[in-house]
N, C-alpha and C positions, 0 to 999 in steps of 0.2 A: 750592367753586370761585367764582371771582370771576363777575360778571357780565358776556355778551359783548356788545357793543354793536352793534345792529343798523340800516342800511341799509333806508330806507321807498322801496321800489320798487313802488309801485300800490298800497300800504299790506298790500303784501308785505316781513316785516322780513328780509331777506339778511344774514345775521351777517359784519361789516367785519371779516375774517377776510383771512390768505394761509395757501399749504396749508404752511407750517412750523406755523401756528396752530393748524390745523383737524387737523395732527396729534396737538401739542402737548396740546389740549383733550382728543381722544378718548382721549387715553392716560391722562391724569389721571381722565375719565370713568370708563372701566375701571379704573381702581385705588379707587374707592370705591362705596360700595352701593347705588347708584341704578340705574335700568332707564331706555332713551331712544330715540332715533333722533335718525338724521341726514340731513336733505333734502336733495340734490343738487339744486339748481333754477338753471335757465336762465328763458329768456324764454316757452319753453311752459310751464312747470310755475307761472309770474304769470300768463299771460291765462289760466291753467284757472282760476289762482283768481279771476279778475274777474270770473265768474258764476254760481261759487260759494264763498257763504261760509263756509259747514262747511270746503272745502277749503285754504280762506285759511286758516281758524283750524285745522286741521292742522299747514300748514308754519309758521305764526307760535308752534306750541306746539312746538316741536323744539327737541329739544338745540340743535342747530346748523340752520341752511338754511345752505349754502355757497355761495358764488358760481361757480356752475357755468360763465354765459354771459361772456364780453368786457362785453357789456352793462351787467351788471351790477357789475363791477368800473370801467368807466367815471361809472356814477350814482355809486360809493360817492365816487370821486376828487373828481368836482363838488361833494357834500355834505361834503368837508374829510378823509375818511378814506384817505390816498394812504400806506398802507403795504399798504392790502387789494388783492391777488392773487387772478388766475382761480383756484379748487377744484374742478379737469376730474377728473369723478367717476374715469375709469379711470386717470387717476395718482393720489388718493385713495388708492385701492385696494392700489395699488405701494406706496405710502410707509408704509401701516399694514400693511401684510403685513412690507414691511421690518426695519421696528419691532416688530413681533413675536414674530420670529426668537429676536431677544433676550429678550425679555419673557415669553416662552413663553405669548401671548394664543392661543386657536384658535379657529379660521373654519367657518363652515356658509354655502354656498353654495347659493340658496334661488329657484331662475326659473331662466331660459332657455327655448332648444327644444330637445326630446331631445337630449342627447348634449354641448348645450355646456356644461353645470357640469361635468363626469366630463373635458371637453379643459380648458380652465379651471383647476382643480384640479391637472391633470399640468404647465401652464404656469407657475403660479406656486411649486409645490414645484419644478419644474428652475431656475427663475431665483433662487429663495430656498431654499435645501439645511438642512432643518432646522423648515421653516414648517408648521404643522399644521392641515390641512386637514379635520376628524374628520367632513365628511358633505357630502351634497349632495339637493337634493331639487326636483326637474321639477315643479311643480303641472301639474295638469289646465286647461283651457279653458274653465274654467266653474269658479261656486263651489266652494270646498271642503265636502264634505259632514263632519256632524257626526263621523263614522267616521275620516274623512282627518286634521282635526285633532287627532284623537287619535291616532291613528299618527303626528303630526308632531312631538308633543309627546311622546311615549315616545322616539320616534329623538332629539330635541333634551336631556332628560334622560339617555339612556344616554353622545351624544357629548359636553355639556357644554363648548358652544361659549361665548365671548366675543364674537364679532362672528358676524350672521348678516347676511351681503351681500343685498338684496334686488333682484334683477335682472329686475321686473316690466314697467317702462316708468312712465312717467307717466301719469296722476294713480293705477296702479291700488297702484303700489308704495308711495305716498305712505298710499294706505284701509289695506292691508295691515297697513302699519306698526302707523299710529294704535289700527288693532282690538285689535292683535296683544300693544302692548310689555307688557300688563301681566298677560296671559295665558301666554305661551311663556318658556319658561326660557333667557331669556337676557341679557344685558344691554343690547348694544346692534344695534341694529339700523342698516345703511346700506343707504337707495336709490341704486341708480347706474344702474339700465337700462342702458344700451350697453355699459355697461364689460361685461360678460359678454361678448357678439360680440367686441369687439374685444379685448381681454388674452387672450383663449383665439384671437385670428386670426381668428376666423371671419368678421372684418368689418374692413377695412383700413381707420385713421386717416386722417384729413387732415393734410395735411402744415403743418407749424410756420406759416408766414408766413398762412396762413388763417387758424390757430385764431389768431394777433396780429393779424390785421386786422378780427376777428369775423366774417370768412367760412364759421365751419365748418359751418355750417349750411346753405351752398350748397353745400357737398363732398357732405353727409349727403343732401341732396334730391337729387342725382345718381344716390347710390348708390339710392336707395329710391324712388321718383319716385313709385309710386302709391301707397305708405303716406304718406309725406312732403309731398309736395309740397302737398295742400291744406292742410294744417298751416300750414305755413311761408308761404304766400303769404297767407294769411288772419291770422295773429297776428302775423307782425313789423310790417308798416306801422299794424295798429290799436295795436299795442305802441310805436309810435314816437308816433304822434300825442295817444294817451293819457299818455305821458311830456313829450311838450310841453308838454300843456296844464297837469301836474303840476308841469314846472320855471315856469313863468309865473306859476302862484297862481292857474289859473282853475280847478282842481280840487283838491282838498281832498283826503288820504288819510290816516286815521292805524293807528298799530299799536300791538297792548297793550306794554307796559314791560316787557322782556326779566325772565325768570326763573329761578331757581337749580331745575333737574332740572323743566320744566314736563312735565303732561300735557294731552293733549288732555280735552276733557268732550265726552258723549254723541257719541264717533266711532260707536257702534253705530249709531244712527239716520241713516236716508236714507242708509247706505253704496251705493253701487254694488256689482255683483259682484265678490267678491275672487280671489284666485289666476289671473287669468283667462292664461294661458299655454299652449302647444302640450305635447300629451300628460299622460303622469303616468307617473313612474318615479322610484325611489328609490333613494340607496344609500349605503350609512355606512364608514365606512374606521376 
């Protein structure tokens, strides 16, 4: 595959991608023998990595980091790249399940809280009639014990998925991934966090004119005010000022030279706890 040209946003590389691209890629990805992930990142998933660097060189060793936020499809326009388009993880999601169909690629649905992969799952088989769905799997709220990965990796060999949606949140989906791609039987892996709530309903969109004015993030502090909201008051103005002084030249960021199938090196070390999600329940279809 050719190489994809990446966007230095905090000397985070955001691949200058639109989602016909970021389809385009993953499909060709899966048609050849390589193992990867794909980063969903917005403007939280930059300032996680602005203090820390393991986590930087995560999302800078990805197949793809997509341009999840407005934001960042605005820096890629300034830096000369004006065909690159928002990649809003839960259409992501629609567009490669679409794709699928056809393709006959199958899905493992991998996070949530109790019960939202199994509603999930019934929502995109009734939207796509034919879409193969072959499993789902709740992690517990705390690391996975040695026992759990091996029960995750038998159930992921029996279903013999192509894409394993990773619906953890930020930054835990991201450790996940990095730990996971070269271990778990499968090819590729996508973070989306929210897409899980919201494609299975269980969590109502922001309406169009927000997500184009880069509002959505004030819909989202709305809905969640006490998870959200120090979030968001705390990283977008330090994210704004920190890009200032990036577009000026008083700060300096740079990113490794984008590469054919990268992996991350030593994600084992300093990970954070992984799986970290509401309950633990299984189930294979």
């Amino acid at each position: 595959m050719e190489k994809i040209i990446r966007v230095n946003v905090l000397g985070v590389g955001i691949s200058a991608i639109s989602m016909v691209d970021a389809v385009h890629y993953s499909d060709k990805f899966l048609q050849n023998g390589a193992r990867g992930y794909i980063c969903v990142t917005g403007v939280h998933g930059i300032m996680e990595a602005q203090a820390d660097e393991q986590f930087r060189h995560i999302l800078n060793s990805s197949f793809l980091t997509t341009p999840d936020g407005k934001p960042t499809v605005w820096i890629g326009h300034w830096q000369g790249h004006t065909n690159m388009t928002r990649v809003y993880g839960p259409d992501f999601m629609l567009e490669l399940c679409r794709l699928s169909v056809d393709r006959g690629y199958k899905h493992f649905l991998y996070g949530g809280k109790p019960g939202i992969a199994e509603a999930l799952r019934e929502k995109l088989i009734l939207r796509y009639p034919g879409l193969q769905i072959v499993g789902t799997y709740t992690p517990p709220f705390r690391p996975l014990t040695s026992q759990e990965e091996i029960e995750l990796e038998e159930q992921l060999l029996e279903a013999k998925p192509n894409v394993l949606w990773c619906g953890l949140s930020t930054p835990k989906q991201e450790w996940f991934m990095a730990r996971y791609t070269d271990k778990l039987p499968v090819k590729l892996m996508v973070g989306v966090g929210a897409a899980f709530d919201i494609n299975s309903g269980n969590l109502k969109d922001a309406p169009q004119w927000m997500k184009d004015a880069g509002l959505q993030w004030l819909y989202r502090m709305f809905q969640e005010p006490r998870r959200l909201a120090v979030r968001y008051l705390a990283n977008n103005p330090r994210f704004l000022w920190l890009l200032g002084l990036q577009m000026i030249g008083l700060r300096k960021y740079s990113i490794p030279a984008p590469a054919q199938n990268p992996k991350p090196a030593n994600h084992d070390e300093g990970a954070p706890p992984l799986g970290q999600r509401f309950g633990s329940r299984s189930s294979n279809y």
